[in-house]
C-alpha positions in Angstrom: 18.7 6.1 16.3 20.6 3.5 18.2 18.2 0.5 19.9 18.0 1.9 23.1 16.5 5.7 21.5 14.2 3.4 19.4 12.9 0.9 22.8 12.3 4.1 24.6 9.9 5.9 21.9 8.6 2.8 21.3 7.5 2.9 25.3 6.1 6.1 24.8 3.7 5.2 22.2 2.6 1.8 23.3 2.2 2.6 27.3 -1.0 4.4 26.7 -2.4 1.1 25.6 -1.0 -1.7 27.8 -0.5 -1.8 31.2 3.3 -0.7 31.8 5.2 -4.2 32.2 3.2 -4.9 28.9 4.3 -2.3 27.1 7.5 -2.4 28.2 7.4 -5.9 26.4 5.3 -4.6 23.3 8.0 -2.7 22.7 11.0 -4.9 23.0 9.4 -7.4 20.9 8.3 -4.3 18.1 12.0 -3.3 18.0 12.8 -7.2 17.5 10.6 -7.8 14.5 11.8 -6.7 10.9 8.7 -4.7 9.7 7.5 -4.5 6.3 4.2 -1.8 5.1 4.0 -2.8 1.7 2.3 0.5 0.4 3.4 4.4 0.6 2.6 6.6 -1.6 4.7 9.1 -2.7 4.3 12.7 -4.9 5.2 13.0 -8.8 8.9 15.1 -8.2 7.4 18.0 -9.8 5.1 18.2 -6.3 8.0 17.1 -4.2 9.6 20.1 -5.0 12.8 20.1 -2.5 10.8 18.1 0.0 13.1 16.9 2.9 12.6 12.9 3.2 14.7 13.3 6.6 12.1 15.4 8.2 8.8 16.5 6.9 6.4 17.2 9.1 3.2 17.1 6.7 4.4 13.7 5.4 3.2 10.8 7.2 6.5 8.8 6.4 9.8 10.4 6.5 13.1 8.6 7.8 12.8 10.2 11.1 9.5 8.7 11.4 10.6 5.3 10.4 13.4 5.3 12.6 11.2 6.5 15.9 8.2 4.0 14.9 10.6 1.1 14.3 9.3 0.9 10.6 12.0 -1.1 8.8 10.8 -1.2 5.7 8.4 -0.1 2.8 7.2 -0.3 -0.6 6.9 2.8 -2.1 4.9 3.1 -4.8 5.0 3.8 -8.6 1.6 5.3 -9.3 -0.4 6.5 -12.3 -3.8 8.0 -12.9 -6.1 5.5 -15.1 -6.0 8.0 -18.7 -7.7 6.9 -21.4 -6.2 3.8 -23.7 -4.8 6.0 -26.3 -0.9 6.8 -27.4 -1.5 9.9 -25.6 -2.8 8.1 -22.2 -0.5 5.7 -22.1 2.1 8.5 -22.8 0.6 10.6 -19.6 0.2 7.1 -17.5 4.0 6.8 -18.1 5.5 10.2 -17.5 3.6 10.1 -14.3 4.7 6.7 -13.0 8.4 8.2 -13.9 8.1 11.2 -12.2 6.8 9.1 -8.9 10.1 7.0 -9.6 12.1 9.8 -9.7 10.8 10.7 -6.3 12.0 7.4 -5.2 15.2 8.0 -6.4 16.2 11.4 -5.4 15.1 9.7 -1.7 17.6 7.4 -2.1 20.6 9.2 -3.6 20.2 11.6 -1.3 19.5 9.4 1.5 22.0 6.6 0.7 23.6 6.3 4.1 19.8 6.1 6.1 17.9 4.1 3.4 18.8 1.9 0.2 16.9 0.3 -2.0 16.0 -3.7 -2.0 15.2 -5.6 -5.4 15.3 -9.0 -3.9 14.8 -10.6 0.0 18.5 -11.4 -0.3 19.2 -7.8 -0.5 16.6 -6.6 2.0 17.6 -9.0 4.7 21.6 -7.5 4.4 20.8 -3.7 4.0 18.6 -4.5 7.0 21.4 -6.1 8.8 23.3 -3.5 8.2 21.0 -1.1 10.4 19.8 0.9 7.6 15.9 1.5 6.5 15.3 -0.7 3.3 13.0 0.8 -0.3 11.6 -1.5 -2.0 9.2 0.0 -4.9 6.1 -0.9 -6.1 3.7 0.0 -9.3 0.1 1.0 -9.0 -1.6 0.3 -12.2 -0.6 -1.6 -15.2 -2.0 1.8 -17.3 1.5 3.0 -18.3 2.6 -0.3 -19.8 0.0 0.4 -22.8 -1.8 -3.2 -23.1 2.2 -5.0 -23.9 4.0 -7.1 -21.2 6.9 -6.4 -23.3 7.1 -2.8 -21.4 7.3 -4.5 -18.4 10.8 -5.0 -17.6 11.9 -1.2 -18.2 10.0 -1.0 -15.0 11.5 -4.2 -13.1 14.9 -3.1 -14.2 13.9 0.3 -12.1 13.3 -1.7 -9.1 9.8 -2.6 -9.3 8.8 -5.6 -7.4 5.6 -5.7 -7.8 2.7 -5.0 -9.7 -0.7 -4.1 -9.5 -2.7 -4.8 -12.6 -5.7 -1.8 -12.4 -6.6 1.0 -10.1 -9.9 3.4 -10.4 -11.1 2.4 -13.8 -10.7 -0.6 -15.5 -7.6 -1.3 -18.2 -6.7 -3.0 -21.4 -5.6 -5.4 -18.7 -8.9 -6.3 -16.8 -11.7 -4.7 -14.8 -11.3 -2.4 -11.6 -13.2 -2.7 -8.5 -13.7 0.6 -9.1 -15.3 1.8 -12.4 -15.3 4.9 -13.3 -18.5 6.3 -13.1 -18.0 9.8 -14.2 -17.2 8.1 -18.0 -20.2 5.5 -17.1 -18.1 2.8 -17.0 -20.6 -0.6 -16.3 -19.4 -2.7 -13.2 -16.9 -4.6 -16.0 -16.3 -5.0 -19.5 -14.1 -7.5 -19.8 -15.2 -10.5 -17.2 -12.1 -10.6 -15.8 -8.8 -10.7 -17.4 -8.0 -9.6 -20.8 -5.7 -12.0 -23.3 -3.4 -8.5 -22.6 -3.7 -9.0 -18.9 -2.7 -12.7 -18.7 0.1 -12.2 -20.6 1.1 -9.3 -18.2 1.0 -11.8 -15.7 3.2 -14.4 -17.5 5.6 -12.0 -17.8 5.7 -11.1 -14.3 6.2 -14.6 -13.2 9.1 -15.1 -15.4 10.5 -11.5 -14.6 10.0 -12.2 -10.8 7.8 -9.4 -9.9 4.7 -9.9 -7.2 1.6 -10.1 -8.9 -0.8 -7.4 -7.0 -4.7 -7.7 -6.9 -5.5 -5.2 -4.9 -8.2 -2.6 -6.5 -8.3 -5.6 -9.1 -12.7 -6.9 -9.6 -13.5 -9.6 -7.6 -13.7 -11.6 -10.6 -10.1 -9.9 -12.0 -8.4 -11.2 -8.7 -9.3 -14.3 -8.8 -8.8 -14.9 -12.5 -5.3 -13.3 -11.5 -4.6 -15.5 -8.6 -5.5 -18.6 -10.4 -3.5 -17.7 -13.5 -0.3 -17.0 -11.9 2.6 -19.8 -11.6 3.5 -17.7 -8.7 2.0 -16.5 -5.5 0.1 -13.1 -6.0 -0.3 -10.5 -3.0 -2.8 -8.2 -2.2 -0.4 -4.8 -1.1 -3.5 -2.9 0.5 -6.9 -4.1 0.8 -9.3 -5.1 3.6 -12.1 -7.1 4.4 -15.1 -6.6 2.7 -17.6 -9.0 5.0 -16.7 -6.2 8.1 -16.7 -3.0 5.2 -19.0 -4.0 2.5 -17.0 -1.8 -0.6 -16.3 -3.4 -3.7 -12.7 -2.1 -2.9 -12.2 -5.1 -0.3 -11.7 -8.1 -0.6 -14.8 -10.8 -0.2 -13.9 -14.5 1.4 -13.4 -16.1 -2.1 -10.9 -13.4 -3.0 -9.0 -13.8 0.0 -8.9 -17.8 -0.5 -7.9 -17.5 -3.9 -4.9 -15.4 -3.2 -4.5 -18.1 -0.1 -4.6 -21.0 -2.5 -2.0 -19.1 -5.1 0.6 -19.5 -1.7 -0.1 -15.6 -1.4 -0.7 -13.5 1.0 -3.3 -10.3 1.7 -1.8 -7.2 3.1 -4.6 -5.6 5.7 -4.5 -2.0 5.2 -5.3 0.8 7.7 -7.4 2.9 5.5 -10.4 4.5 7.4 -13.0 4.3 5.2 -11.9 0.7 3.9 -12.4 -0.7 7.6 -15.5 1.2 8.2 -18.0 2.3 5.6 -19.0 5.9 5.3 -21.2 7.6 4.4 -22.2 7.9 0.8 -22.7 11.1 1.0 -19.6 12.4 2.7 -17.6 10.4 0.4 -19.5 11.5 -3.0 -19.0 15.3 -1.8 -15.6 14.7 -0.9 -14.9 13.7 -4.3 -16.7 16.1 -6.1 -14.7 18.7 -4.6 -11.7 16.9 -5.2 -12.2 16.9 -8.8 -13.1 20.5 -8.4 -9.9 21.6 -7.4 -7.5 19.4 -8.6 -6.8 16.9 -6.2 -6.6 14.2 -8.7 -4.8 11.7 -10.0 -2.8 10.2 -6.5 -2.5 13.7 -4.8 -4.5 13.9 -1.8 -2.8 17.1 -0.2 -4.1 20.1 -0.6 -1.1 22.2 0.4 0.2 21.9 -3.1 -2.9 23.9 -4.5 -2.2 27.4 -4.8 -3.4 29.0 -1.7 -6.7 30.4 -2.7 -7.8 26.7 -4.4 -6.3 25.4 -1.1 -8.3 27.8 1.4 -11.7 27.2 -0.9 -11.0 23.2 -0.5 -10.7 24.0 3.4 -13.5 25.9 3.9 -15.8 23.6 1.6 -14.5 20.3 3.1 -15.1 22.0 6.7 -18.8 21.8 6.0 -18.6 18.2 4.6 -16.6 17.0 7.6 -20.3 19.0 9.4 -22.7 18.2 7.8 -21.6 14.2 7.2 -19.4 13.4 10.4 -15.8 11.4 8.9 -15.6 7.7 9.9 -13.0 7.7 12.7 -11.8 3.7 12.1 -8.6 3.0 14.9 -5.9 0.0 15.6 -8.3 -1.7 17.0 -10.6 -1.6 14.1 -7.9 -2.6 11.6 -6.7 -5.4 14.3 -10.5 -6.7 13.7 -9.7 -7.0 9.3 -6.7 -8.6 10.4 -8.0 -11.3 13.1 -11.2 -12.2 10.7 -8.2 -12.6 7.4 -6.3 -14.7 10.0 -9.1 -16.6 10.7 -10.9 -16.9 7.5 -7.4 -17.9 5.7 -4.0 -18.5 8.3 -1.8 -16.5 9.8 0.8 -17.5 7.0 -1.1 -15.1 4.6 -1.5 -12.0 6.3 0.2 -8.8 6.1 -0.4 -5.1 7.2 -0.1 -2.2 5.3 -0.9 1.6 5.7 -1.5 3.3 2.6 0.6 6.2 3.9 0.7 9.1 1.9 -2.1 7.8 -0.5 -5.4 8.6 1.8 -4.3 5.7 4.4 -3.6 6.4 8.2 -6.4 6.0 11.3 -6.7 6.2 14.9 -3.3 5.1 16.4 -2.0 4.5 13.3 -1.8 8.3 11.6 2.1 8.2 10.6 5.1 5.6 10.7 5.6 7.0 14.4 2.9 5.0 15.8 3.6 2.0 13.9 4.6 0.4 17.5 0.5 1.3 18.4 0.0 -1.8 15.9 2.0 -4.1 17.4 0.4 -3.6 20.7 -2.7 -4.2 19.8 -1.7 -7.4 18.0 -0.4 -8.8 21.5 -3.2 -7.3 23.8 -5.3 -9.8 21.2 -2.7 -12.3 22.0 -0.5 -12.9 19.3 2.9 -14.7 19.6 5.7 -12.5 18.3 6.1 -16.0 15.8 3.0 -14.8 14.3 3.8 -10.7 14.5 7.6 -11.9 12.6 4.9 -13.3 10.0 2.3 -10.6 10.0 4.7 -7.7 9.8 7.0 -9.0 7.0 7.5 -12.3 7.0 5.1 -13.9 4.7 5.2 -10.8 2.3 9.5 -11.7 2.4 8.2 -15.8 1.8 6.0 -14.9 -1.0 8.7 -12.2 -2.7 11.1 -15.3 -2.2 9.1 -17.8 -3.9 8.5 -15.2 -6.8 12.4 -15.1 -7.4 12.6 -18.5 -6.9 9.7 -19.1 -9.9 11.7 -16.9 -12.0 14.5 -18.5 -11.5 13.1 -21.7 -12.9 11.7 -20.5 -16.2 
């Protein structure tokens, strides 16, 4: 899409928010700024299936979308399931973080003259310049490097960038924000950090791979943050004094990763901006569980059709009888202005969450991405601080991490 297509759509998007001069302007100032969302989530290739990244129309990023919303960039991510720390977990963790890799990688084979893949800012900033869409890829979950840092850079030599220690469940690396409550995990087990998990770290520093400390326990963060030689990121997390979940981030979470030089990436997940109800959200996973939507996969048209028509019908009378949170841009603006407040606009970031239960109001698909940016400026931000917001301190941070590596 040449800059005059991508102005245009942008107009079209951002008009119903701003008076027309103003979103005129939001949108020549969106099409000026190299954006970054630092988490998508794609299928294990097995789910793919033949799956065109070009167009697909139940896939909230595709290149078309990218290209129409003006979204230059992304992270897409490397994820496994929490299994259980045996030889046979960590054998599952692993075939499933390579079979989201190999997602990545038929994306960009295939796609070669659209999108290419970035494994430093050096190379972001030049395939960017180029006019093309740049991949960067992320991991989800220490779980598949089985408790050894040594296993680490197999994965950094596959791209990764960065890494994020836990997900749902804690690790042999430290404690989730998220136990896992069906197994009766307690709220942690290991205080923090494990010997395992600091040695991760180490070797992530001298590797030159982001530390991530998002769905990491409070108390795992910060241990994280502090421990690092490097700045740490958070790739998708919110604000937990507007959304009190032990998924978001409290105030001394957020300074830490401020204090490591890092910097938080707000994401745009509904029910991480506003808390739902308990209920809705227990029921919703229940049924989940029930049939199959496990383990990263939140579509249900890869269940077989009569699992998928049952999860319809039975998440029908959830969405009834417990209303959804409907969270919107201007919600998610609110995460970002209190983070921007609490610790600088230099350590700030937005992400969506696309593909992995992210996307709200205004901000469904990488489409609307230019809905974001106008609701940044209608708050009043400079397009100095949007250049920093939308990929410029996540691009400072990745920088310093090379630079860190480079000195060991």
């Amino acid at each position: 899409m040449n800059h005059l297509s991508r102005v245009l759509t942008a107009m079209i998007v951002v008009s119903a928010s701003l008076p027309a001069g103003a979103a005129t302007e939001s949108a020549r100032l969106h099409d000026r700024l190299f954006t970054i969302d630092t988490h998508v989530d794609v299928p294990r290739i097995e789910d793919a299936a033949e799956l065109d990244l070009i167009n697909a129309p139940n896939t909230q990023v595709d290149i078309r979308k990218m290209k129409s919303g003006g979204l230059d960039a992304a992270f897409f991510i490397v994820f496994s399931s929490q299994t259980e720390l045996t030889p046979a977990g960590y054998e599952a963790a692993n075939a499933e973080a390579l079979a989201r890799f190999a997602t990545i990688r038929r994306m960009l084979d295939r796609h070669g003259n659209h999108i290419q893949l970035a494994t430093s800012v050096a190379e972001a900033r030049k395939i960017h310049a180029a006019g093309k869409l740049v991949a960067f890829i992320g991991m989800e979950n220490g779980n598949p490097l089985a408790g050894s840092a040594e296993n680490l850079k197999a994965f950094y030599d596959r791209g990764v960038r960065y890494l994020g220690i836990t997900h749902m469940g804690h690790n042999d690396l430290g404690d989730s924000a998220n136990p896992n409550t069906r197994k009766g995990e307690p709220e942690t087990i290991h205080g923090g950090l494990t010997d395992a998990g600091r040695a991760v770290v180490a070797e992530a520093n001298r590797l030159g791979i982001m530390v991530d400390v998002s769905h990491a326990h409070r108390d795992t963060a910060i241990e994280i943050a502090r421990a690092s030689t490097a700045p740490v990121i958070a790739s998708h997390s919110a604000v937990r004094a507007l959304a009190d979940i032990t998924r978001n981030m409290d105030d001394d979470q957020l300074t830490a990763v401020r204090d490591s030089g890092g910097v938080v990436q707000i994401v745009a997940f509904n029910t991480y901006l506003k808390k739902a109800l308990p209920e809705r959200m227990d029921n919703i996973i229940k049924l989940a569980i029930e049939v199959g939507l496990t383990g990263g996969n939140h579509d249900p048209n890869t269940l077989p059709e009569d699992v998928r028509k049952r999860y319809l019908a039975e998440r029908a009378e959830i969405d009834s009888k417990w209303p959804a949170i409907k969270s919107t841009v201007a919600d998610f603006a609110d995460h970002i202005d209190y983070a921007v407040n609490l610790i600088g606009i230099d350590h700030v970031g937005i992400s969506s969450d696309f593909g992995g239960g992210g996307g709200i109001e205004g901000w469904r698909n990488a489409a609307e991405t230019p809905n974001v940016t106008a609701e940044l400026v209608r708050r009043g931000y400079s397009e100095a601080d949007l250049e920093k917001l939308w990929g410029g301190n996540l691009l400072r941070v990745m920088a310093a991490v090379e630079q860190a590596a480079g000195a060991q």
